[in-house]
Backbone as JSON Lines, residues from 0, in Angstrom:
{"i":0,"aa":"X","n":[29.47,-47.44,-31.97],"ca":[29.08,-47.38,-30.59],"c":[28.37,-46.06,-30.29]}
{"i":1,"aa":"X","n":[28.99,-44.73,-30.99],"ca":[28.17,-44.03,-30.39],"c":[26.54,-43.7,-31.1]}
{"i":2,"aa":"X","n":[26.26,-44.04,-32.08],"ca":[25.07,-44.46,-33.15],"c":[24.1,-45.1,-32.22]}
{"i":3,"aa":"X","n":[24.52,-46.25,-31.57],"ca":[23.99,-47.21,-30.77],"c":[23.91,-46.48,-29.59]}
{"i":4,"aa":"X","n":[24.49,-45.52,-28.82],"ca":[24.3,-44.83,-27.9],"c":[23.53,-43.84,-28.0]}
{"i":5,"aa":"X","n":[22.92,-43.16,-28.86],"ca":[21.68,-42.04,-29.05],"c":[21.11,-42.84,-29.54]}
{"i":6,"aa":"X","n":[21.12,-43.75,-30.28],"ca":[19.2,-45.0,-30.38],"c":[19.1,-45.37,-28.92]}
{"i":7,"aa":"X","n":[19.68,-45.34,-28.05],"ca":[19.35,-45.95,-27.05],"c":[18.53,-44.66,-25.99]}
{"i":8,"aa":"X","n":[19.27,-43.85,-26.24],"ca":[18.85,-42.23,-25.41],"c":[17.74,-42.18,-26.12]}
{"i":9,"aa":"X","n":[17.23,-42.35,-27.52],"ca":[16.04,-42.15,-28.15],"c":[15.07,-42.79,-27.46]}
{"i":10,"aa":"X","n":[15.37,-44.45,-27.44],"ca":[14.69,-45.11,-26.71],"c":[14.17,-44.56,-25.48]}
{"i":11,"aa":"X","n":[15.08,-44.62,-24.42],"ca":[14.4,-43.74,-23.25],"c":[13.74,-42.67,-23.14]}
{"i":12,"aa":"X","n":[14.02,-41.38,-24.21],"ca":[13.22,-40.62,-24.49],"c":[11.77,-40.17,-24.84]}
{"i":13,"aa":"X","n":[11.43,-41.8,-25.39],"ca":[10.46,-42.38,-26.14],"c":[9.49,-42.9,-25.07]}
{"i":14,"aa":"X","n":[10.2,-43.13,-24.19],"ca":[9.17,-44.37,-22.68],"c":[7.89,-43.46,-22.64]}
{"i":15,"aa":"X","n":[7.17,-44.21,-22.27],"ca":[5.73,-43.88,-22.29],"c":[5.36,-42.74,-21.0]}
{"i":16,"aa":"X","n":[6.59,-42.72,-20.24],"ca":[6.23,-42.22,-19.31],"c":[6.61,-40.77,-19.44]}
{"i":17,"aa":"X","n":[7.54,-40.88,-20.29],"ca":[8.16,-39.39,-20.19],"c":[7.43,-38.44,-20.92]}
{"i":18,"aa":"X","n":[7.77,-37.08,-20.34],"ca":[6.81,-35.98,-21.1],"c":[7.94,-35.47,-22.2]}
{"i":19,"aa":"X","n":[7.0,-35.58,-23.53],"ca":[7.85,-34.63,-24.33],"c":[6.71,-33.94,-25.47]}
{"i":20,"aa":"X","n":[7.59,-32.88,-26.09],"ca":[6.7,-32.15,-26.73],"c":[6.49,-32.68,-28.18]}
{"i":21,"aa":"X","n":[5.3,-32.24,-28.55],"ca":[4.95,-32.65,-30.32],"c":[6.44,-32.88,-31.13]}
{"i":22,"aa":"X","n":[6.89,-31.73,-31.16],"ca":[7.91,-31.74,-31.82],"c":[9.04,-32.03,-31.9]}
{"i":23,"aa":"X","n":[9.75,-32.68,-30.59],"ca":[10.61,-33.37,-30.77],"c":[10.7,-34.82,-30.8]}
{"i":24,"aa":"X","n":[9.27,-35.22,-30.38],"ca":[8.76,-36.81,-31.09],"c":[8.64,-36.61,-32.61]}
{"i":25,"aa":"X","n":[8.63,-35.73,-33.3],"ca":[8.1,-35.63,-34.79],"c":[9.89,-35.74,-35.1]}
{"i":26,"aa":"X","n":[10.45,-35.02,-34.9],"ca":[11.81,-35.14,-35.37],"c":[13.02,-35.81,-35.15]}
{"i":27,"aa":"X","n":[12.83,-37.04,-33.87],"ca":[12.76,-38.16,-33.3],"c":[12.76,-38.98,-34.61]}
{"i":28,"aa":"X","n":[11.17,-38.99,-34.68],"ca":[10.9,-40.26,-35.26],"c":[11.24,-39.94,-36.57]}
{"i":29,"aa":"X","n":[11.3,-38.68,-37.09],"ca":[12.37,-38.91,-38.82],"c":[13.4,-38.9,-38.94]}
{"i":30,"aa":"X","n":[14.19,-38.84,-38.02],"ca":[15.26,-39.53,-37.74],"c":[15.64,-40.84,-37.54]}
{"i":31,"aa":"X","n":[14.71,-41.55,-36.72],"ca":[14.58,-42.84,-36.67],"c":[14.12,-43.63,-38.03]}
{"i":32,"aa":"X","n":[13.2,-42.75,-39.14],"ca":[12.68,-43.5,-40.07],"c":[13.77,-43.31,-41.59]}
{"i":33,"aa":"X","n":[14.81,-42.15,-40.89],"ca":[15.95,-41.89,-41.93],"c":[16.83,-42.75,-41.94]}
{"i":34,"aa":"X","n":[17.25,-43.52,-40.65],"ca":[18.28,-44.47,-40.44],"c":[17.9,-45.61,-41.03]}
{"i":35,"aa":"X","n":[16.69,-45.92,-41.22],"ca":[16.08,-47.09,-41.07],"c":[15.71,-47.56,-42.56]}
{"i":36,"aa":"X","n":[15.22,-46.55,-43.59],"ca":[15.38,-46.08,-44.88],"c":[16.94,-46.53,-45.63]}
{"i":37,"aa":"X","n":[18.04,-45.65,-44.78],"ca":[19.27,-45.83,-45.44],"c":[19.94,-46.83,-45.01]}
{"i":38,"aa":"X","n":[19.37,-47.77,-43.61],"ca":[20.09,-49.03,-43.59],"c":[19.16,-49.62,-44.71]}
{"i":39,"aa":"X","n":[18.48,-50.11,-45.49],"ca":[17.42,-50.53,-45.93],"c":[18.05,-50.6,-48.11]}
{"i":40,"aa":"X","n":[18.52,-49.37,-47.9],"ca":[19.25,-49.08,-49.35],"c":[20.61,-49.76,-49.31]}
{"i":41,"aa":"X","n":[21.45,-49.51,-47.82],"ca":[22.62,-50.08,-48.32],"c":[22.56,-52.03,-48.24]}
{"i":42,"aa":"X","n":[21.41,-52.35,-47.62],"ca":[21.53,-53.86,-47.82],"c":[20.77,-54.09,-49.25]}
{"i":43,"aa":"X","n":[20.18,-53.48,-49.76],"ca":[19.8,-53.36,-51.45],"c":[21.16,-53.34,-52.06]}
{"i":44,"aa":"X","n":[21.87,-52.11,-51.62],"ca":[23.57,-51.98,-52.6],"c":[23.9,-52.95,-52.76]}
{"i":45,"aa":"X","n":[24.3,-53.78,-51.33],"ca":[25.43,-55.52,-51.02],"c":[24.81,-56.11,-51.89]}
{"i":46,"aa":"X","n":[22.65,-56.41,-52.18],"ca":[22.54,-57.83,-52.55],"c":[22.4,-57.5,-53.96]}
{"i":47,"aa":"X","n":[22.62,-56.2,-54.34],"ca":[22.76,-56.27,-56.05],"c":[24.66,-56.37,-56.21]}
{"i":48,"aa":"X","n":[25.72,-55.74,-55.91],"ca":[26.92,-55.94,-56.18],"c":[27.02,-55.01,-56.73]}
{"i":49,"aa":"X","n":[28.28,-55.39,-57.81],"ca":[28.54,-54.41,-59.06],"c":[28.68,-53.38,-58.93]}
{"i":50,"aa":"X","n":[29.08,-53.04,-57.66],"ca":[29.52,-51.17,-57.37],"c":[28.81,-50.63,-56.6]}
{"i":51,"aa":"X","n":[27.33,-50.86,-56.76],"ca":[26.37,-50.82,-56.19],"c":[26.48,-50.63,-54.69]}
{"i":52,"aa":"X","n":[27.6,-51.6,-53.68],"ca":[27.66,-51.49,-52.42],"c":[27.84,-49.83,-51.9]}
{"i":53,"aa":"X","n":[28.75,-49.11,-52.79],"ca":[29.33,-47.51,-52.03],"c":[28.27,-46.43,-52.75]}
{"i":54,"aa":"X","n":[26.78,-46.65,-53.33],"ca":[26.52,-45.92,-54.12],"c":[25.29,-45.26,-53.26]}
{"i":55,"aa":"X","n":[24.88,-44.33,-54.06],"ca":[24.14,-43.71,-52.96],"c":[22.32,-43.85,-52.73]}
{"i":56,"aa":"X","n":[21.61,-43.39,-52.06],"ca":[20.69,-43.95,-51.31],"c":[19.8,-43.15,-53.11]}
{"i":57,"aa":"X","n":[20.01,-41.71,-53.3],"ca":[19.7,-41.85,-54.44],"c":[19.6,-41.94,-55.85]}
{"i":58,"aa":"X","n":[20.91,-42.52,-56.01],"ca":[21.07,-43.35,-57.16],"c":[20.16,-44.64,-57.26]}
{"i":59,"aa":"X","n":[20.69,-45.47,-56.03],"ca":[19.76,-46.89,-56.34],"c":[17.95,-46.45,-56.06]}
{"i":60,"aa":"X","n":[17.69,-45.36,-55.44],"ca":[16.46,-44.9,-56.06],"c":[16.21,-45.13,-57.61]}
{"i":61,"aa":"X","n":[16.88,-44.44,-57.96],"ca":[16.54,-44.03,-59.49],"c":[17.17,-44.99,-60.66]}
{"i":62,"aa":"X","n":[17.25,-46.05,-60.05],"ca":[17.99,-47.27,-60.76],"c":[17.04,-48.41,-60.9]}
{"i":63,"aa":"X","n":[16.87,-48.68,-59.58],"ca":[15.5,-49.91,-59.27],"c":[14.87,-49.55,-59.04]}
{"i":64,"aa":"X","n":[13.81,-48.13,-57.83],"ca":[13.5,-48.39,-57.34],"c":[12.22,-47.74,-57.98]}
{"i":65,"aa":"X","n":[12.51,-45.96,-58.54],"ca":[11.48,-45.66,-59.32],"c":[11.31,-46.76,-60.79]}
{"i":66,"aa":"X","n":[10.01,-47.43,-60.65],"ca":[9.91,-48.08,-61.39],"c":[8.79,-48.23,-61.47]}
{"i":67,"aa":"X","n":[7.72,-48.46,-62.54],"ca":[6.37,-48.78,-63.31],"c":[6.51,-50.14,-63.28]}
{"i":68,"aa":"X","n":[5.33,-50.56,-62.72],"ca":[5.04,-52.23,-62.69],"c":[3.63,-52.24,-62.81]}
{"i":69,"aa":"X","n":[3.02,-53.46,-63.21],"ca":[1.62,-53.84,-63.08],"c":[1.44,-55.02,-61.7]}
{"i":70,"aa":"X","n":[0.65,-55.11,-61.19],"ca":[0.21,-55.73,-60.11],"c":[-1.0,-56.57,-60.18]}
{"i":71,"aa":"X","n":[-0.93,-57.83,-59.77],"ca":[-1.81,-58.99,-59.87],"c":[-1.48,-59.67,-58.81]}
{"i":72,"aa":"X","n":[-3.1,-59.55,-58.07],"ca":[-3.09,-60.5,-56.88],"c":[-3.88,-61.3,-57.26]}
{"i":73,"aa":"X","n":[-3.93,-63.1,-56.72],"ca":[-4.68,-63.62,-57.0],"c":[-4.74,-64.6,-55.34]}
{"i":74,"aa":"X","n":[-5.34,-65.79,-55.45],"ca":[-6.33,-66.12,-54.05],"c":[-4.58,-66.85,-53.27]}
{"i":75,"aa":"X","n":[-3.63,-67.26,-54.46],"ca":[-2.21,-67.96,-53.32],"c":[-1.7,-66.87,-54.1]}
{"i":76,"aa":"X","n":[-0.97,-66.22,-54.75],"ca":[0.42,-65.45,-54.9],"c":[0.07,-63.54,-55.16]}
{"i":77,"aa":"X","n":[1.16,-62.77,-55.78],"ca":[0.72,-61.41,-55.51],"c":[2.27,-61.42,-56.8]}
{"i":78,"aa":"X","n":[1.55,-61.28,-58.03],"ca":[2.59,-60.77,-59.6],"c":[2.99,-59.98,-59.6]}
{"i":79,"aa":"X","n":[3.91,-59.34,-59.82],"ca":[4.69,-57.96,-59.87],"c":[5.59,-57.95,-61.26]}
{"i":80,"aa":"X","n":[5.09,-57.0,-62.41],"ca":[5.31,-57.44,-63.27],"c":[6.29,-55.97,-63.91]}
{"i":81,"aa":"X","n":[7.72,-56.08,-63.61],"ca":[8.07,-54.49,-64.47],"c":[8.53,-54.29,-65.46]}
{"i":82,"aa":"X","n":[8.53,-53.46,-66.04],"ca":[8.47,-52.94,-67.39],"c":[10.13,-53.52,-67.68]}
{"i":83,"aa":"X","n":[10.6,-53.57,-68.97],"ca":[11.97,-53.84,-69.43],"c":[12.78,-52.1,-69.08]}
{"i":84,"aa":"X","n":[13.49,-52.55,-68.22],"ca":[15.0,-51.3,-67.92],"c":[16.12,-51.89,-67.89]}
{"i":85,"aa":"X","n":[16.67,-51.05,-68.09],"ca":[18.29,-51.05,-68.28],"c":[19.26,-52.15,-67.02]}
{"i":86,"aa":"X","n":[18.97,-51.51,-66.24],"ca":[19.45,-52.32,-64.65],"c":[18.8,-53.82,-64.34]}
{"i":87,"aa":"X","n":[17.23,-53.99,-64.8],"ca":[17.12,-55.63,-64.85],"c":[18.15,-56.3,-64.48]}
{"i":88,"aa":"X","n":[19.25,-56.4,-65.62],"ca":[19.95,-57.85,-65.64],"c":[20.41,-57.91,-64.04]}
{"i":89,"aa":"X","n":[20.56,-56.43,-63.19],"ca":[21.66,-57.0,-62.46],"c":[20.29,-57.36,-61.05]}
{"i":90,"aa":"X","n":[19.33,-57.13,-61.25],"ca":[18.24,-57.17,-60.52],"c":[18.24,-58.8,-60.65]}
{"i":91,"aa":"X","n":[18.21,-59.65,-61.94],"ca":[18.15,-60.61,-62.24],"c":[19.68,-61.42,-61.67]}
{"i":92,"aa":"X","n":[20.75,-60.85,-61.88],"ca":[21.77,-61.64,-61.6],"c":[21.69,-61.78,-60.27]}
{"i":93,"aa":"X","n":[21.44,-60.76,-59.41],"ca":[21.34,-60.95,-57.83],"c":[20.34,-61.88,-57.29]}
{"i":94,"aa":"X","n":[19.22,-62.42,-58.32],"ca":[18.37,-63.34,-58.04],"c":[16.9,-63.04,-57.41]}
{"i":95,"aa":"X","n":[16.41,-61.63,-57.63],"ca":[15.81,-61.39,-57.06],"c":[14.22,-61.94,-57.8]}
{"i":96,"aa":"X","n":[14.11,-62.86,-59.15],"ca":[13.61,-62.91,-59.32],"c":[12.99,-64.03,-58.56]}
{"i":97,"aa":"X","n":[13.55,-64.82,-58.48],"ca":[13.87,-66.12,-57.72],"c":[13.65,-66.43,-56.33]}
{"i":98,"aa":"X","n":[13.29,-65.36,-55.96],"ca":[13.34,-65.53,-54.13],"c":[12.12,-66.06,-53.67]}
{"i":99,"aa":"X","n":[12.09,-66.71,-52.59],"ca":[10.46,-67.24,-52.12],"c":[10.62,-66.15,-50.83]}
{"i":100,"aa":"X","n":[9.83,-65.18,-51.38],"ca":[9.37,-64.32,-50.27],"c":[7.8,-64.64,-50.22]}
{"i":101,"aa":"X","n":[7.43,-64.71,-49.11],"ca":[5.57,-64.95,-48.43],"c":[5.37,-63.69,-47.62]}
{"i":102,"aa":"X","n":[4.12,-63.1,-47.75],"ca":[3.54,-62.14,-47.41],"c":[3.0,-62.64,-46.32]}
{"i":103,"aa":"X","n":[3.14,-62.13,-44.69],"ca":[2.1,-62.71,-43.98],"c":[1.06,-61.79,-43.61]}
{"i":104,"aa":"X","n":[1.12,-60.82,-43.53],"ca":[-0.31,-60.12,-43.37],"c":[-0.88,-60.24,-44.32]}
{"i":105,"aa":"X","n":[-1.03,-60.68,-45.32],"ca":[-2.12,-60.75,-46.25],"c":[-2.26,-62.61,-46.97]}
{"i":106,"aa":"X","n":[-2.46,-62.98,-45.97],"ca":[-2.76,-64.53,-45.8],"c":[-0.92,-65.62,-46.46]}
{"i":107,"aa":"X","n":[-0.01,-64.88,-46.11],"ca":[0.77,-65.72,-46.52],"c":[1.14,-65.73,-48.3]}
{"i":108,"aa":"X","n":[0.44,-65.1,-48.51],"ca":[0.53,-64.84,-50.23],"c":[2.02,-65.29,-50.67]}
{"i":109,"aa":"X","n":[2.58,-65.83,-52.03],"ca":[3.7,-65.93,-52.12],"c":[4.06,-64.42,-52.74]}
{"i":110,"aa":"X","n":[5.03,-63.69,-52.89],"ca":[5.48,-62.9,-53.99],"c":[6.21,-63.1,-55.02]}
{"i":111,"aa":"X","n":[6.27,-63.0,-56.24],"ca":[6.49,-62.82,-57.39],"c":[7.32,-62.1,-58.32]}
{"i":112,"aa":"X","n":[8.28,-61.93,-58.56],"ca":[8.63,-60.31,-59.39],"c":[8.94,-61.06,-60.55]}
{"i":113,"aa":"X","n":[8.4,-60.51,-61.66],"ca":[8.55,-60.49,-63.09],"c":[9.37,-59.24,-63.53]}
{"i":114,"aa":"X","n":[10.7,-59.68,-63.9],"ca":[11.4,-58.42,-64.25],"c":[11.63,-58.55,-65.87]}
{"i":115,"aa":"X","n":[11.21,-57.8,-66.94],"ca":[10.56,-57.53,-68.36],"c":[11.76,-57.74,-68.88]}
């Protein structure tokens, strides 16, 4: 509740009407883009498992996320092809290869992940 009570003061802070200075819109909004980041990792933690849920924003960085891939778009889908690592399988057990995700800003494209 109180999390939800300063996003909300942010909000108002934010109204178009109000005067505020450079700098506390700059530090505002990385704040806003920090929360938003680490809600973002811990629903990565849940949909891989395996411990993964309590771990930290950069660990599962450096697990999945830094990662070397090749990229192929073509006129319906968008390939994502990564290299063989260690963590795969659980990338694979969570199903992520599998998912029908569609791109809509870029005509609906399907996505793809090829995990090596």
């Amino acid at each position: 509740m109180l999390i939800e009570n300063n996003i909300e003061d942010g909000v108002d802070f934010f109204h178009l009407d109000a005067l505020s200075s450079a700098v506390a819109l700059k530090m505002n909004c990385d704040v806003q883009l920090t929360l938003m980041a680490s809600s973002l990792y811990r629903y990565l933690g849940q949909q891989i498992g395996n411990g993964y849920q309590a771990a930290k924003s950069r660990h599962l960085f450096r697990d999945f996320i830094d990662a070397t891939a090749t990229v192929e778009i073509d006129e319906r889908a968008i390939w994502v092809y990564f290299q063989k690592r260690a963590h795969n399988p659980l990338l694979l057990a969570a199903g992520f290869d599998k998912r029908e995700t569609r791109i809509p800003w870029l005509g609906n494209k399907r996505l793809h992940l090829v995990l090596g």
